[in-house]
N, C-alpha and C positions, 0 to 999 in steps of 0.2 A: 381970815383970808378967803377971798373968793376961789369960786373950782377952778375959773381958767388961768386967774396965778397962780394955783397952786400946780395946775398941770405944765406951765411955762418955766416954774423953777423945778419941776423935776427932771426937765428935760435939759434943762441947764447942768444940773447937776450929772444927768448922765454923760452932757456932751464931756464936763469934764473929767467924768470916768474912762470915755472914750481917748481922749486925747493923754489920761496917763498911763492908760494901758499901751498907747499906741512909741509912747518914750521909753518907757518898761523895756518894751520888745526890743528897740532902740538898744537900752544898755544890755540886754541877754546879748543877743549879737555880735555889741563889743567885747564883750568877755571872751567870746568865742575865735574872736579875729584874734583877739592877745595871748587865746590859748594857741591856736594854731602857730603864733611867732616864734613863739617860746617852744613850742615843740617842732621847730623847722629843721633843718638837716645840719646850721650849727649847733645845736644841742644834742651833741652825742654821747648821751645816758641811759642806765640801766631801763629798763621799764616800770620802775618806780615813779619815772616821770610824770606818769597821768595823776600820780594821787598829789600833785600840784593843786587840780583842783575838782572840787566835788561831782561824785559819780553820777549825781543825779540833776546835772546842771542840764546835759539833753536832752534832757525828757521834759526837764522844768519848761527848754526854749519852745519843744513841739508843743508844750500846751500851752503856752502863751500867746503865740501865733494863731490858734485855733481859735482860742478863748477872743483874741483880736478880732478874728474876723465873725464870730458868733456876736461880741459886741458892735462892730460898724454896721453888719445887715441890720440891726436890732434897731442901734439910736438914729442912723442915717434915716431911717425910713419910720422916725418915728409914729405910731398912731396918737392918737385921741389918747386912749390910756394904756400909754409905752409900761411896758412890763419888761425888768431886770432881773426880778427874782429867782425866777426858774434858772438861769443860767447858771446863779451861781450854787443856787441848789442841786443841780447836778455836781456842780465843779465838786461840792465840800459832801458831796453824797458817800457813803462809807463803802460804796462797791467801787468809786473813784479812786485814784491812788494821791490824787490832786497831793491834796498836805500831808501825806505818807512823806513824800517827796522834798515835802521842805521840812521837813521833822530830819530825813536822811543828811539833805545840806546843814543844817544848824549842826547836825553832830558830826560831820565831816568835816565841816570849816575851821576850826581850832585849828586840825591839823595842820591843813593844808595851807593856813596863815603862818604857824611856826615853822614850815618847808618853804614857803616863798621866803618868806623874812630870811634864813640860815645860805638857801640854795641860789636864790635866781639873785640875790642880791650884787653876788660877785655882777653876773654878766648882763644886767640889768640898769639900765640908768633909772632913778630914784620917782622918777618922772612915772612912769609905768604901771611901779609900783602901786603909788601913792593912786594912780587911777583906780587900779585894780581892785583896790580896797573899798574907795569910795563904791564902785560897784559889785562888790559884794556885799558892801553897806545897804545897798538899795532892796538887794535880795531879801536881805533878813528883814527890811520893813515892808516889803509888798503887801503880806497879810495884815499887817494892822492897818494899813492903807485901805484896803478893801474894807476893813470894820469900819473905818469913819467916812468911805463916799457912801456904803452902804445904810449906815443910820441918815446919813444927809437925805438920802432919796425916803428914808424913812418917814423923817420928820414932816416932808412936806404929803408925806400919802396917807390919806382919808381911812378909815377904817372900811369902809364901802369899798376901796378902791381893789380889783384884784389882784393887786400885786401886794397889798397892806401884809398878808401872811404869810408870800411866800419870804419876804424881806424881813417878816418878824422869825420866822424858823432862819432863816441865814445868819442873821445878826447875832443869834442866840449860838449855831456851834461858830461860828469865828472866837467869841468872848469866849465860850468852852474850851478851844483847842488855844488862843494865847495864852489862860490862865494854866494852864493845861504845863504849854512847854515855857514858862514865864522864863525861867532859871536856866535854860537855854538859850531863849531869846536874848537875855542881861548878858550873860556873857560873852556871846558873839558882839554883840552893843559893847559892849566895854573892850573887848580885845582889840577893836577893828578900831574905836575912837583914839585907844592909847599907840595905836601902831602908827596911826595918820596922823 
């Protein structure tokens, strides 16, 4: 493949990174509006209430926002040779809390799935629910999402290209930390598939 198609689908590929991060943010959000419903002034309970849902969804939102807009300055203005790497080499950096964060949600979601299901069911229409899950579903696959736009922008970048390494170190702890927490991963996947 020539250099300028090969620089034209990686920008493609990134535009579509952009626009599913930009839906991502989208579902954080929503979870957040349907936190706020549920915890409104008719739900008058113990303070138990927050472990509805995971403690580290806040922080997950603040850095997906960031990470948004560190993505739009990046692809919108794309150069000659757009470089992705680095961003998310920071992100997955081990001074980073990044996938601390979602290592904390996989192992707080169980719970907090067996509390929705028992608690919110009563005063809940079924409707809600059923959202709620699918976006928690989304949650638990962002990171492998990220490992397949990441090799995509991979596949199409040059060994020459400067971003060829920083996207080969990325690619490599993504596979590390899924393999990592696999058996976490499966069972939030399975919990969330058999509830919906």
């Amino acid at each position: 493949l020539n250099h300028y198609l090969l620089e034209a689908k990686r920008q493609n590929i990134a535009l579509e990174l952009l626009e599913s991060e930009r839906k991502y943010v989208i579902n954080l959000s929503l979870i957040l509006k349907i936190k706020a419903t549920l915890q409104g002034p008719d739900v008058k309970r113990s303070n138990k209430e927050r472990s509805f849902f995971p403690n580290s969804l806040r922080y997950l939102v603040q850095q997906h926002v960031d990470l948004l807009h560190a993505l739009q300055e990046r692809v919108l203005s794309w150069p000659r040779q757009g470089i992705l790497g680095d961003i998310f080499l920071k992100l997955t950096n081990d001074e980073n809390n990044f996938l601390d964060y979602y290592v904390a949600y996989l192992r707080d979601l169980p719970e907090c799935i067996s509390l929705i299901h028992v608690v919110i069911l009563k005063e809940v229409e079924e409707e809600i629910k059923s959202d709620l899950y699918i976006l928690f579903f989304h949650i638990v696959q962002r990171i492998p999402e990220y490992l397949i736009h990441l090799q995509n922008v991979l596949k199409f970048t040059e060994q020459e290209h400067p971003d060829y390494y920083l996207l080969l170190v990325c690619v490599q702890r993504l596979r590390v930390f899924i393999s990592h927490y696999s058996l976490l991963f499966q069972c939030n996947e399975d919990l969330l598939i058999q509830k919906r």
